[in-house]
SEGU-973324 format. One record per atom (N, C-alpha, C): residue number from 0; y, x, z; atom name. Coordinates in Angstrom, 1 decimal, padded with zeros to 4 digits. Example, Ala and Ser with C-alpha at 12.3 -4.5 7.8 and 13.67 -1.06 7.14 Angstrom:
<sites>
+-----+--------+--------+--------+-------+
! num !     py !     px !     pz ! atomo !
+-----+--------+--------+--------+-------+
!   0 ! -005.7 !  013.2 !  007.8 !     N !
!   0 ! -004.5 !  012.3 !  007.8 !    CA !
!   0 ! -003.3 !  013.2 !  007.8 !     C !
!   1 ! -002.2 !  012.8 !  007.1 !     N !
!   1 ! -001.1 !  013.7 !  007.1 !    CA !
!   1 !  000.0 !  012.9 !  007.9 !     C !
+-----+--------+--------+--------+-------+
</sites>
This chain:
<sites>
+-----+--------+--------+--------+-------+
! num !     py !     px !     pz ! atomo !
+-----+--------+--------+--------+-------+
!   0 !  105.0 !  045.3 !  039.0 !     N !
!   0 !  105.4 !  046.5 !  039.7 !    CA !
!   0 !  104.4 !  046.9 !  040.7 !     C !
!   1 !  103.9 !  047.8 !  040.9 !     N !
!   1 !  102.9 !  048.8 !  041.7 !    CA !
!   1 !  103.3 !  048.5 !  043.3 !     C !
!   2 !  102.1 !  048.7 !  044.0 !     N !
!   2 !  102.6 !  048.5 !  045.7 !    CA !
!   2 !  102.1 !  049.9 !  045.9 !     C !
!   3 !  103.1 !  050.4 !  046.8 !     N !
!   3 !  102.9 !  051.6 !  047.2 !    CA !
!   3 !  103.4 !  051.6 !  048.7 !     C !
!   4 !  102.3 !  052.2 !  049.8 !     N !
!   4 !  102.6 !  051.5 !  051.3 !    CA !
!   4 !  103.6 !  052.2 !  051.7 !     C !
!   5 !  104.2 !  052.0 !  052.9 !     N !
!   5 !  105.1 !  052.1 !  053.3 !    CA !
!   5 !  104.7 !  053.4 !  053.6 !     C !
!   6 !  106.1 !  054.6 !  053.5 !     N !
!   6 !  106.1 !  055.8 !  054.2 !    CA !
!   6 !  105.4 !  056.1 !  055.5 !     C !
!   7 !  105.9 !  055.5 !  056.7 !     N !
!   7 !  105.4 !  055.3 !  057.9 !    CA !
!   7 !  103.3 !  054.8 !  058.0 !     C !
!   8 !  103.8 !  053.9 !  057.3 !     N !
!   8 !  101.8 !  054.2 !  057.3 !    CA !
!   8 !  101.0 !  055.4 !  056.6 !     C !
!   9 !  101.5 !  055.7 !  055.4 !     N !
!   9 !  101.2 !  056.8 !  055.3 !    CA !
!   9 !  101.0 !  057.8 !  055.9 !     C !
!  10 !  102.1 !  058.6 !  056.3 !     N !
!  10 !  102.4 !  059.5 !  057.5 !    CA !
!  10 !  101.2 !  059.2 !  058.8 !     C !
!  11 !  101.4 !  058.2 !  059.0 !     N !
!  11 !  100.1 !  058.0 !  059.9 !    CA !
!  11 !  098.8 !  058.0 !  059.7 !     C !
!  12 !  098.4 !  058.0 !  058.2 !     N !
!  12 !  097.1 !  058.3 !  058.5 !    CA !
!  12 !  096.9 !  059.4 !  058.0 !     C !
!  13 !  097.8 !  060.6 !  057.5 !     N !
!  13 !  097.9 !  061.7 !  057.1 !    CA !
!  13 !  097.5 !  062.5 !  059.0 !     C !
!  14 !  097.9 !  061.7 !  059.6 !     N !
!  14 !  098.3 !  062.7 !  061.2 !    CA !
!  14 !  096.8 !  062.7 !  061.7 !     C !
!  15 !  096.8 !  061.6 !  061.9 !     N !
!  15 !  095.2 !  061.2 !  062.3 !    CA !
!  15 !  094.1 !  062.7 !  062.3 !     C !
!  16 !  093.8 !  063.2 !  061.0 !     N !
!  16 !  092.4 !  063.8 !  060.6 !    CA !
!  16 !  093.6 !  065.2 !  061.4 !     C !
!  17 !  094.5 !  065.8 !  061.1 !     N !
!  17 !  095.3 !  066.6 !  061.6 !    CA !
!  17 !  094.9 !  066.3 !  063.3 !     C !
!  18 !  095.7 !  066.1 !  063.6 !     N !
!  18 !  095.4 !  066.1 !  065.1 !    CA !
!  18 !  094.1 !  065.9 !  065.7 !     C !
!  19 !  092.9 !  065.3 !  065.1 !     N !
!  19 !  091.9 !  065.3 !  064.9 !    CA !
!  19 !  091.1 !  067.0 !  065.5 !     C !
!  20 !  091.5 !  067.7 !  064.2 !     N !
!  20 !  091.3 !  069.1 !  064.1 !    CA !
!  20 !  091.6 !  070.0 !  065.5 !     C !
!  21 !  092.9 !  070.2 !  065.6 !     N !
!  21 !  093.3 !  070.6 !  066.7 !    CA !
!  21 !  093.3 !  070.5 !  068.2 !     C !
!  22 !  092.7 !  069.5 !  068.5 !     N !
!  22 !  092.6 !  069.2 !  069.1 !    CA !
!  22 !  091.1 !  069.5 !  070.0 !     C !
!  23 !  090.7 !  070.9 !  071.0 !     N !
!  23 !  089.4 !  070.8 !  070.6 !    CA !
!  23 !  088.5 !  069.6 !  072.0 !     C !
!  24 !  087.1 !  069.8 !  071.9 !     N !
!  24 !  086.3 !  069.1 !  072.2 !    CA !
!  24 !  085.9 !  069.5 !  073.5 !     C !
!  25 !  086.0 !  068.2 !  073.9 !     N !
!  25 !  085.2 !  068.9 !  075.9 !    CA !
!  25 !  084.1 !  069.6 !  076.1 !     C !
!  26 !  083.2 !  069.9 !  074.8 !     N !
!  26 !  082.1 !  071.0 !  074.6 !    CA !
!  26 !  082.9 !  072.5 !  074.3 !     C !
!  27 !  083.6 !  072.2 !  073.3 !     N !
!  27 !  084.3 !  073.5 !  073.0 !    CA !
!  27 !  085.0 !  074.2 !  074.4 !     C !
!  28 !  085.5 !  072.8 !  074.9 !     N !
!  28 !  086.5 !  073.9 !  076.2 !    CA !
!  28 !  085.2 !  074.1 !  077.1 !     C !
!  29 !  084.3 !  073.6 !  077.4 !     N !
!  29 !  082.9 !  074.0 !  078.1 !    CA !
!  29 !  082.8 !  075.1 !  078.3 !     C !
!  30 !  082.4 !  075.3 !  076.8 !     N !
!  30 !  081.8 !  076.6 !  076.2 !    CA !
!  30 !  082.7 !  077.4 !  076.4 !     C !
!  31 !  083.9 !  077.3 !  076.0 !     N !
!  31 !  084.9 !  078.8 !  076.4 !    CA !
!  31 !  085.2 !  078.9 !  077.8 !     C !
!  32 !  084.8 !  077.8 !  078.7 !     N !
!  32 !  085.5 !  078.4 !  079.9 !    CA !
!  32 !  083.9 !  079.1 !  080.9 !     C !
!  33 !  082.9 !  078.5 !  079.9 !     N !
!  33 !  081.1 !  079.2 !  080.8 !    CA !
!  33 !  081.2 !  081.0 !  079.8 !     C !
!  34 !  082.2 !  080.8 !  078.8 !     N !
!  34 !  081.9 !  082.0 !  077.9 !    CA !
!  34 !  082.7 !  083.6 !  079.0 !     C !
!  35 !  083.9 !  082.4 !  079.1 !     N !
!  35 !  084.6 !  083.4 !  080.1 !    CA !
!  35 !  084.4 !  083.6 !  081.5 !     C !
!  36 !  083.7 !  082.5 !  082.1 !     N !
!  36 !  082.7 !  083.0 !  083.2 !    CA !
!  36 !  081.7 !  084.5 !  083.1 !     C !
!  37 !  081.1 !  084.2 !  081.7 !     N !
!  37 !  080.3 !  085.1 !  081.7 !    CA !
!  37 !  080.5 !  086.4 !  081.8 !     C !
!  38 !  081.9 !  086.5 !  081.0 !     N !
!  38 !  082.4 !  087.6 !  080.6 !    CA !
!  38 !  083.0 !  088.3 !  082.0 !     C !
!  39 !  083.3 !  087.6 !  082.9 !     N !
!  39 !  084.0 !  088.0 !  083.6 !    CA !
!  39 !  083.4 !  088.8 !  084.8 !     C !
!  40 !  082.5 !  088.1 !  084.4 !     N !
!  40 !  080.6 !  089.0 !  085.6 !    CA !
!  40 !  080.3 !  090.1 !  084.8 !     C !
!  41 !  079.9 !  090.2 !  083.5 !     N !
!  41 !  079.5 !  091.1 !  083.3 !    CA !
!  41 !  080.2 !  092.2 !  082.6 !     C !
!  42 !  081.6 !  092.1 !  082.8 !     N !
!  42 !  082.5 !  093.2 !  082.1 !    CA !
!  42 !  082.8 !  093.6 !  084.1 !     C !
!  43 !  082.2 !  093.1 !  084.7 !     N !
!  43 !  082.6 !  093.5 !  086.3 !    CA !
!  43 !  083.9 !  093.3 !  086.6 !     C !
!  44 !  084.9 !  092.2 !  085.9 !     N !
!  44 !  086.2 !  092.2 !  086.3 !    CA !
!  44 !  086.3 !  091.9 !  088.1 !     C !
!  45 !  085.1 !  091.1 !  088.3 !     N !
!  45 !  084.9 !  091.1 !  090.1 !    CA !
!  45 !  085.0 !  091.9 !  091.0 !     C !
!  46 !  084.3 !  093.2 !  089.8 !     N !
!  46 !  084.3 !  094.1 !  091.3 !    CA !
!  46 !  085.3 !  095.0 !  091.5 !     C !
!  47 !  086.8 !  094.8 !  091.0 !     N !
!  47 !  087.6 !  095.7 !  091.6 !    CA !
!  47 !  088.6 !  094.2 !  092.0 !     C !
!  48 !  088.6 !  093.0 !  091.2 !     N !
!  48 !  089.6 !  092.1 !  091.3 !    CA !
!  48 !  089.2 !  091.2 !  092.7 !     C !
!  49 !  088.0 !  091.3 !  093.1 !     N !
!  49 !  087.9 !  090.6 !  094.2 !    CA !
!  49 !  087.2 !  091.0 !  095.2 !     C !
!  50 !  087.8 !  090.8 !  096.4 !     N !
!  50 !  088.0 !  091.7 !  097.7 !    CA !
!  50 !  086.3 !  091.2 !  098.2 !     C !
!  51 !  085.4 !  092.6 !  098.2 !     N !
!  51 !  084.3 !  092.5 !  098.9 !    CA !
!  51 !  083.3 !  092.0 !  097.7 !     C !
!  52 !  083.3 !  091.7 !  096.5 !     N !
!  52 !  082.4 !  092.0 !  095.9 !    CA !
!  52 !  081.7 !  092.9 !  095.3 !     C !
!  53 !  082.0 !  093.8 !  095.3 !     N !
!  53 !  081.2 !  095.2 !  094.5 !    CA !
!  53 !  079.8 !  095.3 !  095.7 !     C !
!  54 !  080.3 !  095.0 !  097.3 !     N !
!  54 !  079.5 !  095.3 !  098.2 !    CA !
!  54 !  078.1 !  093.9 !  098.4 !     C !
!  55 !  078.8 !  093.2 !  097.7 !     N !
!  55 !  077.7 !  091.7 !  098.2 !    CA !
!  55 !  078.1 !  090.5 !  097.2 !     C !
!  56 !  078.0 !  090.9 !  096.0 !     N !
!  56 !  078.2 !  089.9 !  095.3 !    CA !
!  56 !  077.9 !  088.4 !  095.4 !     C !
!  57 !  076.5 !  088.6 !  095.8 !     N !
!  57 !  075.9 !  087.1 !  096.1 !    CA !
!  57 !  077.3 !  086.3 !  097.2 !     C !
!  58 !  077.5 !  087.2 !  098.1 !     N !
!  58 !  078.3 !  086.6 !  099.6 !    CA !
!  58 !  079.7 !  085.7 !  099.1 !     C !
!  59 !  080.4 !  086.6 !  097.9 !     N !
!  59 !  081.5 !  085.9 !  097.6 !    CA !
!  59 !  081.9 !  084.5 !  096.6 !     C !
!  60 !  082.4 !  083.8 !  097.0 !     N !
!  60 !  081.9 !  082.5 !  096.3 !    CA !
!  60 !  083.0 !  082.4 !  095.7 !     C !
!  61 !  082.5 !  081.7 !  094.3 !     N !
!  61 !  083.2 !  081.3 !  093.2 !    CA !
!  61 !  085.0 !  081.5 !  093.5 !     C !
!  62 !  085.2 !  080.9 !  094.7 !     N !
!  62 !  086.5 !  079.5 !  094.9 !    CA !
!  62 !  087.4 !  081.3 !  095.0 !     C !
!  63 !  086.8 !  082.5 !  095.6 !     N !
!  63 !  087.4 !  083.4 !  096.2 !    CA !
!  63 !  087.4 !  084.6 !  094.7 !     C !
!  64 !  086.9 !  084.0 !  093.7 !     N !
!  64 !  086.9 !  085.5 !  092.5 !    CA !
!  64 !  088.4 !  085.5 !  092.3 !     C !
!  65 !  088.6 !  086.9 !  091.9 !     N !
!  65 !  089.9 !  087.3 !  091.3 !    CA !
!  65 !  091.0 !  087.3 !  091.7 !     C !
!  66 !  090.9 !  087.6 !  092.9 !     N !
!  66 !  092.0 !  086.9 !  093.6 !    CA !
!  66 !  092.7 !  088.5 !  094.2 !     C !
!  67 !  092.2 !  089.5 !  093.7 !     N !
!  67 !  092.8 !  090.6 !  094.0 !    CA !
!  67 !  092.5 !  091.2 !  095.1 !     C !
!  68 !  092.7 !  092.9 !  095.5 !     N !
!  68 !  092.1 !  092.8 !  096.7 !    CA !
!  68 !  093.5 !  094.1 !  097.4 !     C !
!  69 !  093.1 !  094.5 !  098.5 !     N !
!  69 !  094.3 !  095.4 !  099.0 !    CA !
!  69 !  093.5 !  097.1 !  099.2 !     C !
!  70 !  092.4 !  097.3 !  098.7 !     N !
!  70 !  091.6 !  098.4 !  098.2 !    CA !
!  70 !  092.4 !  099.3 !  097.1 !     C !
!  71 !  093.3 !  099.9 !  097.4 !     N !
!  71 !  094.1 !  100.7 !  096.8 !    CA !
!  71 !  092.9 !  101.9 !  095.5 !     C !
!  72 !  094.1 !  102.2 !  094.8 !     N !
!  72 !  092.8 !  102.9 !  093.5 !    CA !
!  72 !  093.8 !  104.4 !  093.8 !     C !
!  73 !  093.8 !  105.1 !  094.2 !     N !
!  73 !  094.3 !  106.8 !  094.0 !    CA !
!  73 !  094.5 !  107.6 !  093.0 !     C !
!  74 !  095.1 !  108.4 !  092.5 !     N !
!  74 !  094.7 !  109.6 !  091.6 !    CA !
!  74 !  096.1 !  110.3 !  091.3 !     C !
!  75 !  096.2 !  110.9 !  090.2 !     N !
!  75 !  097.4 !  111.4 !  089.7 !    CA !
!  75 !  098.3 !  110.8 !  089.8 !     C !
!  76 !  097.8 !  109.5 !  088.9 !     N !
!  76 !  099.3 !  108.7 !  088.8 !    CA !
!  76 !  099.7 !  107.8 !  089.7 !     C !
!  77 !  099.1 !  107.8 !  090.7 !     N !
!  77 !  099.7 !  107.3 !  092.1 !    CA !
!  77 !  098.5 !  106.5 !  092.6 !     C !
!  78 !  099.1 !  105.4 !  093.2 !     N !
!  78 !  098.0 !  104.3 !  094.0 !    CA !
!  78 !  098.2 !  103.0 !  093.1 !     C !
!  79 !  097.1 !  102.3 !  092.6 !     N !
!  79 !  097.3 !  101.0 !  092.1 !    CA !
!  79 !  096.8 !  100.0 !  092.7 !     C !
!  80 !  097.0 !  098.8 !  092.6 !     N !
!  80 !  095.6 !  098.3 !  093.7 !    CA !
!  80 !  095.3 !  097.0 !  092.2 !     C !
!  81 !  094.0 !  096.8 !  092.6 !     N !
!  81 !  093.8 !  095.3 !  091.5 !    CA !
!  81 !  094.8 !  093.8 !  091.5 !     C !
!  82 !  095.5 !  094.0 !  091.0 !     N !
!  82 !  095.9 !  092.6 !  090.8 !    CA !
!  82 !  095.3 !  091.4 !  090.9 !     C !
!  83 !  095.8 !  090.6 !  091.6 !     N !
!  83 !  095.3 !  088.8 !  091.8 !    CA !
!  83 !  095.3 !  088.4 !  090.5 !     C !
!  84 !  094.7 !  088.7 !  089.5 !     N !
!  84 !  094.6 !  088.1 !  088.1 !    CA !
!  84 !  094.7 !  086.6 !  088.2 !     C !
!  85 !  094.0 !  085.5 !  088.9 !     N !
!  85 !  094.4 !  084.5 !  088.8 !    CA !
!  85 !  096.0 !  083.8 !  088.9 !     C !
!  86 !  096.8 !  084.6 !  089.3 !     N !
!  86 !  098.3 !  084.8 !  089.6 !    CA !
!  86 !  099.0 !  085.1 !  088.3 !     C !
!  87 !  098.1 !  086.7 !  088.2 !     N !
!  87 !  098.7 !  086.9 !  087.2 !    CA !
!  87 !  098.6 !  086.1 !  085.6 !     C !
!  88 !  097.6 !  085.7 !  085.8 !     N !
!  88 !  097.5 !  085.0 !  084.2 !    CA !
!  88 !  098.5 !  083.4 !  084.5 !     C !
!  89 !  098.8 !  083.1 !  085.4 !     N !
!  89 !  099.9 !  081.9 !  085.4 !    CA !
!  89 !  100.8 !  081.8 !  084.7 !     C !
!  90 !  101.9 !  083.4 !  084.5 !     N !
!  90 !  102.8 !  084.1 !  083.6 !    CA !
!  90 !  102.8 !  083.9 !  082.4 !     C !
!  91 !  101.3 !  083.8 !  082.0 !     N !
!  91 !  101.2 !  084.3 !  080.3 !    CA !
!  91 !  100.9 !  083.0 !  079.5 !     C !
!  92 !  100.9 !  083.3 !  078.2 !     N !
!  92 !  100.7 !  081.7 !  077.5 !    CA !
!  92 !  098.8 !  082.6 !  076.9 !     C !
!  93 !  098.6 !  082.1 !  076.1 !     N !
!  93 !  097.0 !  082.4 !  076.0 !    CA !
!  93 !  096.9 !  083.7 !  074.5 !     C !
!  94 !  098.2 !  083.4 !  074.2 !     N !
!  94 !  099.4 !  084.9 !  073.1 !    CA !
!  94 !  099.4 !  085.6 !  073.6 !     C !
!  95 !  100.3 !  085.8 !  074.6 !     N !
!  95 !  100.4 !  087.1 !  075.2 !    CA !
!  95 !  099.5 !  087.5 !  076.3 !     C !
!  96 !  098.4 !  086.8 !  076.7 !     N !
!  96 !  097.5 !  087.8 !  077.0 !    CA !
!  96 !  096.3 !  088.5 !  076.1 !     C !
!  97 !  096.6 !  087.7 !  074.4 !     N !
!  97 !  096.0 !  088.4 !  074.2 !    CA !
!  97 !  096.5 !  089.6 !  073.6 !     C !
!  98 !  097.9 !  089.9 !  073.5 !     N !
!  98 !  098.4 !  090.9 !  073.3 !    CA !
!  98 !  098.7 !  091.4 !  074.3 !     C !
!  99 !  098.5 !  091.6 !  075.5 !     N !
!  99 !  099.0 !  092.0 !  076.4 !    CA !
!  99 !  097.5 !  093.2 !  077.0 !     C !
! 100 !  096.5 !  092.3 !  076.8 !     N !
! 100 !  094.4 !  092.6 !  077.3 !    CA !
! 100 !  094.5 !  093.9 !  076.5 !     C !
! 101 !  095.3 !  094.3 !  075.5 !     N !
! 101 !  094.9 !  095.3 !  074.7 !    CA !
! 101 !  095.7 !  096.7 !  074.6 !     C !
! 102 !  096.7 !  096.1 !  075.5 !     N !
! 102 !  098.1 !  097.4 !  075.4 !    CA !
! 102 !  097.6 !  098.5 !  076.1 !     C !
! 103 !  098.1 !  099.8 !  076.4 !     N !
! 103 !  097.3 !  100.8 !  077.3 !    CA !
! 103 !  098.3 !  100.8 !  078.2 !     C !
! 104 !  098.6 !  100.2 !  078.5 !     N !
! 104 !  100.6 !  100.4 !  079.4 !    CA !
! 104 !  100.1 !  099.9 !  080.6 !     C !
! 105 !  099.1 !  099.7 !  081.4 !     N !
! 105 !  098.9 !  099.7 !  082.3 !    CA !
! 105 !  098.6 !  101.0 !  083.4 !     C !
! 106 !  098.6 !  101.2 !  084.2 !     N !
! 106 !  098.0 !  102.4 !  085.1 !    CA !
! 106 !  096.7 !  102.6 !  085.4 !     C !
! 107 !  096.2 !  103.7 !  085.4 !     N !
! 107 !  094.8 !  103.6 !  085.6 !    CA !
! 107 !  094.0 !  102.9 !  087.3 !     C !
! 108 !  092.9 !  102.7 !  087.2 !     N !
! 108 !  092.1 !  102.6 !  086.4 !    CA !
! 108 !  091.9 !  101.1 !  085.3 !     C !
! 109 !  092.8 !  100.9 !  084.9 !     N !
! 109 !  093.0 !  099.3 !  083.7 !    CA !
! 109 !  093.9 !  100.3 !  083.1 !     C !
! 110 !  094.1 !  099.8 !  081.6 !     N !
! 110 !  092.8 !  098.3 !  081.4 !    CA !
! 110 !  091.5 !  099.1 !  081.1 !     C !
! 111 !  090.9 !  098.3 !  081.5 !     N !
! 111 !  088.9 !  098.9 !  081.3 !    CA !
! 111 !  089.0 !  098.7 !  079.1 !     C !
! 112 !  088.5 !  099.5 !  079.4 !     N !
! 112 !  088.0 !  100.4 !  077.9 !    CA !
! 112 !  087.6 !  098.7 !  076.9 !     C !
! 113 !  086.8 !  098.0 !  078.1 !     N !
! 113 !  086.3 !  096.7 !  077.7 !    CA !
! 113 !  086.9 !  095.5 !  077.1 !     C !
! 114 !  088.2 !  095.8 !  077.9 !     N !
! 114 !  089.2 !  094.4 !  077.0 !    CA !
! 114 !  089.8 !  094.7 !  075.7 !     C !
! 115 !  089.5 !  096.2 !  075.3 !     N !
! 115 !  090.4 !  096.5 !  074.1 !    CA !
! 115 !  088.9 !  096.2 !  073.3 !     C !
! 116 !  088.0 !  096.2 !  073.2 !     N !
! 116 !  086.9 !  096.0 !  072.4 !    CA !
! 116 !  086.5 !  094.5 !  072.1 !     C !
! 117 !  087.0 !  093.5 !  073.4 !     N !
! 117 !  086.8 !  092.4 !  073.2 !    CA !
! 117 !  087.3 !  091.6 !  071.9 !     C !
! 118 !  086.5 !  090.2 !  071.4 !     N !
! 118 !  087.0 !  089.4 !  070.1 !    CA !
! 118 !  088.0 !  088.6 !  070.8 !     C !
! 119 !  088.9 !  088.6 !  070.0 !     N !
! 119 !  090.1 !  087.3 !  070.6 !    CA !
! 119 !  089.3 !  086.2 !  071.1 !     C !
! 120 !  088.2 !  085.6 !  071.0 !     N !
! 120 !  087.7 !  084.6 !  071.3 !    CA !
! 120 !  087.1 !  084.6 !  072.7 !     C !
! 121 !  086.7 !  086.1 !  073.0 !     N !
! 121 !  085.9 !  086.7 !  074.3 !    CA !
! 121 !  087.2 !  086.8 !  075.4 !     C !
! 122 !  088.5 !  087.2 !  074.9 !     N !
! 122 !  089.2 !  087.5 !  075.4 !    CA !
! 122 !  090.2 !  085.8 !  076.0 !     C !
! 123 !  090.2 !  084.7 !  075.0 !     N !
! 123 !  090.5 !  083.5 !  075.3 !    CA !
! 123 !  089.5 !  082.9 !  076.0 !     C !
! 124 !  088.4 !  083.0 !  076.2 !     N !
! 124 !  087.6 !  082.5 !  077.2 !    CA !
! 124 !  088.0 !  082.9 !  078.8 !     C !
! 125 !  088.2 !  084.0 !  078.5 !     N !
! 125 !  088.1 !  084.9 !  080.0 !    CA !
! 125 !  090.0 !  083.9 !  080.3 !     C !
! 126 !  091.1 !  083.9 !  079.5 !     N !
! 126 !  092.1 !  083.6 !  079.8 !    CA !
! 126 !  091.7 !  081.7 !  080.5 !     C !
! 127 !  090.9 !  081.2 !  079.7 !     N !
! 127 !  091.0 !  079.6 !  080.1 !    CA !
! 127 !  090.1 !  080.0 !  081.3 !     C !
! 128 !  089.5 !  080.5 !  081.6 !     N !
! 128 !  088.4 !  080.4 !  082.5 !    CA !
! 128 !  089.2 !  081.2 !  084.3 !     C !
! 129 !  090.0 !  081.7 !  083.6 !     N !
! 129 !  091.5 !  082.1 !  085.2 !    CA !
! 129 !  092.2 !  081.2 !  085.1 !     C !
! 130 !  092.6 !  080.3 !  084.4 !     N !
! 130 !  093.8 !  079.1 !  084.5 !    CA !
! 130 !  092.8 !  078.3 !  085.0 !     C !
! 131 !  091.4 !  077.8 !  084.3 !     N !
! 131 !  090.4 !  077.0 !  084.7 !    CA !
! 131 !  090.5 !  077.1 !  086.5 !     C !
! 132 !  089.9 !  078.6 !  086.7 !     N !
! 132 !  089.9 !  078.3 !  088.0 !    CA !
! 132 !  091.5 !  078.6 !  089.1 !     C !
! 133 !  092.6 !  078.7 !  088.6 !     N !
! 133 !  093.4 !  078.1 !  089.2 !    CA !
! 133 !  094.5 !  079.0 !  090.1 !     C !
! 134 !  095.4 !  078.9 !  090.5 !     N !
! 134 !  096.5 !  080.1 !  091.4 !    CA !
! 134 !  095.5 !  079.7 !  092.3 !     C !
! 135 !  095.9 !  081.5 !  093.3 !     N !
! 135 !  094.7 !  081.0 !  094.7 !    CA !
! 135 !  095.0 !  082.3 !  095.3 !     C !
! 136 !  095.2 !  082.5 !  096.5 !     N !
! 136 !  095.7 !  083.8 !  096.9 !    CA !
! 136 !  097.0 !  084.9 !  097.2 !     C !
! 137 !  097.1 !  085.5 !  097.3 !     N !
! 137 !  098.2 !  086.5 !  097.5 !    CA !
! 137 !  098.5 !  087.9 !  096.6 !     C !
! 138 !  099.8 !  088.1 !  096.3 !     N !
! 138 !  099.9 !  088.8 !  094.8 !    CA !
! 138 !  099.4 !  090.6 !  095.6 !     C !
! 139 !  098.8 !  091.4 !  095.0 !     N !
! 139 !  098.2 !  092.7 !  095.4 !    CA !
! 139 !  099.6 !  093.3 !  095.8 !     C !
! 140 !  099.3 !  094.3 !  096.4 !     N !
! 140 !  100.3 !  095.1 !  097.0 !    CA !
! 140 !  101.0 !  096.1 !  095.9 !     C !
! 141 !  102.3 !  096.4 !  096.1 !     N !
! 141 !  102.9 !  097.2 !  094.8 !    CA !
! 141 !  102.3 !  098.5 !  094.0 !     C !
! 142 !  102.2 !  099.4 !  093.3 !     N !
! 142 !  101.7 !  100.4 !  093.0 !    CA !
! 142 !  103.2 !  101.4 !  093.7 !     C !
! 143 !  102.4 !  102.2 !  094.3 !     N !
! 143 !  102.9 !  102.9 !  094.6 !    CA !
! 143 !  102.8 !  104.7 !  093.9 !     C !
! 144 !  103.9 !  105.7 !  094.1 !     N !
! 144 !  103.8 !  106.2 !  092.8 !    CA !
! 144 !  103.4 !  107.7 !  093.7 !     C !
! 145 !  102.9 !  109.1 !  092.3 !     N !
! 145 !  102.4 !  109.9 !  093.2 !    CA !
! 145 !  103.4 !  110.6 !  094.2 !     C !
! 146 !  102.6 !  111.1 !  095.6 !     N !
! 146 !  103.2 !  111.5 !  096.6 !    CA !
! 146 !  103.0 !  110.8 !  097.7 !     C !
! 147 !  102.8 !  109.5 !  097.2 !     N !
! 147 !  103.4 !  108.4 !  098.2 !    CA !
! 147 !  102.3 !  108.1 !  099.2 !     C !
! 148 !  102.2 !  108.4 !  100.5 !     N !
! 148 !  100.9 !  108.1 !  101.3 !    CA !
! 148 !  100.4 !  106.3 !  101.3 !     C !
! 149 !  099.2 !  105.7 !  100.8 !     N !
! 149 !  098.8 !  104.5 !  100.9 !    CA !
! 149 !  098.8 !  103.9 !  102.3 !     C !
! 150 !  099.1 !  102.9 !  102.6 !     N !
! 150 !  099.0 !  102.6 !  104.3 !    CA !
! 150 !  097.4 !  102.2 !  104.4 !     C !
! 151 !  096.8 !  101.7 !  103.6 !     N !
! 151 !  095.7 !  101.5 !  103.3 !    CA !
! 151 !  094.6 !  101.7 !  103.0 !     C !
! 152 !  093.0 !  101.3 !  102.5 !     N !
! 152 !  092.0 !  102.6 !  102.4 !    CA !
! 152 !  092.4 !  102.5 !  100.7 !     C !
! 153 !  091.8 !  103.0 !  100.3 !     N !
! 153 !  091.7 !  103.5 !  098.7 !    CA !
! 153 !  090.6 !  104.6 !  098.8 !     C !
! 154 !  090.3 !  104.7 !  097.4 !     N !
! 154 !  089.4 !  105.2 !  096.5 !    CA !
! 154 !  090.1 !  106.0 !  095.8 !     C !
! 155 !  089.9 !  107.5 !  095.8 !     N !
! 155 !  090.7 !  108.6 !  096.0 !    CA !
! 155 !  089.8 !  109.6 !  094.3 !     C !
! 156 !  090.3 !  109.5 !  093.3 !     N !
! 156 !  090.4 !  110.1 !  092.2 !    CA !
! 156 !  090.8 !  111.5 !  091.8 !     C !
! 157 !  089.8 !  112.5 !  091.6 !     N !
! 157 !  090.5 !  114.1 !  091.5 !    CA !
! 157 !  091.2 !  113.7 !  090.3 !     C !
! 158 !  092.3 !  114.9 !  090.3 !     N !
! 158 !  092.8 !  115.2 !  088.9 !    CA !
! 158 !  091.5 !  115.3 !  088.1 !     C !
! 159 !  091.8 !  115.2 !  086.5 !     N !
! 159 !  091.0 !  115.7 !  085.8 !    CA !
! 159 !  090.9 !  117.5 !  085.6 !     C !
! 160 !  089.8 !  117.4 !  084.9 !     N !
! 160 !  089.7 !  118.7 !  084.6 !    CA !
! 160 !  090.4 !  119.3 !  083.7 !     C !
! 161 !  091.0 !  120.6 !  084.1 !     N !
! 161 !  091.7 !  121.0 !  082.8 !    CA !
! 161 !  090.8 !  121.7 !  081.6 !     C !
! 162 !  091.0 !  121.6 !  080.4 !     N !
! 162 !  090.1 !  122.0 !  079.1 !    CA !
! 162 !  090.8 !  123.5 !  078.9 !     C !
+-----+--------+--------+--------+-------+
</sites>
């Protein structure tokens, strides 16, 4: 009669090469979290998400990006200010922001033109690389809607032009 191994060992070395896969490599998370470094400088997510860099980039250090600022945004549709994205991405699993990077349902001026163009991969970099660096700061002040005077400075947006 034939030996045939036990179920349990089997199953186990079926798991092995599987979880193998899945599992990725401290180069891979490297790479996605220097990918979304990158991305994060040069799509300028800094300069509205963190307070005093558009003016002095060099000055603001790492530990202080994204943390939102109280620089209110003006226009039609009211006052926005940038969100603490490192707060905000606490909320989300690495799914729903990337369904989320692409919606237009935000208020202006977001989402930038830029995250709807991004590859899921550019867009999961930028997500590990805000969990990477961590909650830190205070949530942005509410949007307030038009009419409403900002207590604050802001950057003051005409209507558009009418065609």
């Amino acid at each position: 009669m034939p030996s045939f191994p036990r179920v349990g060992a089997l199953s186990g070395c079926l798991c092995l090469p599987l979880m193998s896969l899945s599992a990725p490599t401290p180069a891979a998370d490297s790479d996605s979290l220097q990918r979304g470094r990158y991305l994060v400088q040069i799509a300028g997510c800094n300069d509205c998400h963190t307070a005093g860099y558009a003016m002095a980039p060099e000055k603001v250090p790492e530990s202080a990006w994204l943390t939102g600022d109280q620089l209110g945004w003006s226009g039609p549709w009211g006052t926005t200010y940038p969100s603490n994205l490192r707060l905000y991405m606490q909320g989300y699993s690495e799914e729903q922001w990337l369904a989320n990077a692409r919606q237009a349902s935000f208020r202006p001026p977001m989402p930038s033109h830029v995250l709807r163009i991004m590859s899921d991969d550019d867009l999961r970099g930028i997500y590990r690389y805000l969990r990477h660096l961590g909650p830190a700061g205070q949530i942005a002040p509410a949007y307030l809607p038009p009419g409403t005077v900002p207590q604050g400075p802001v950057v003051l947006f005409p209507s558009p032009p009418t065609l």
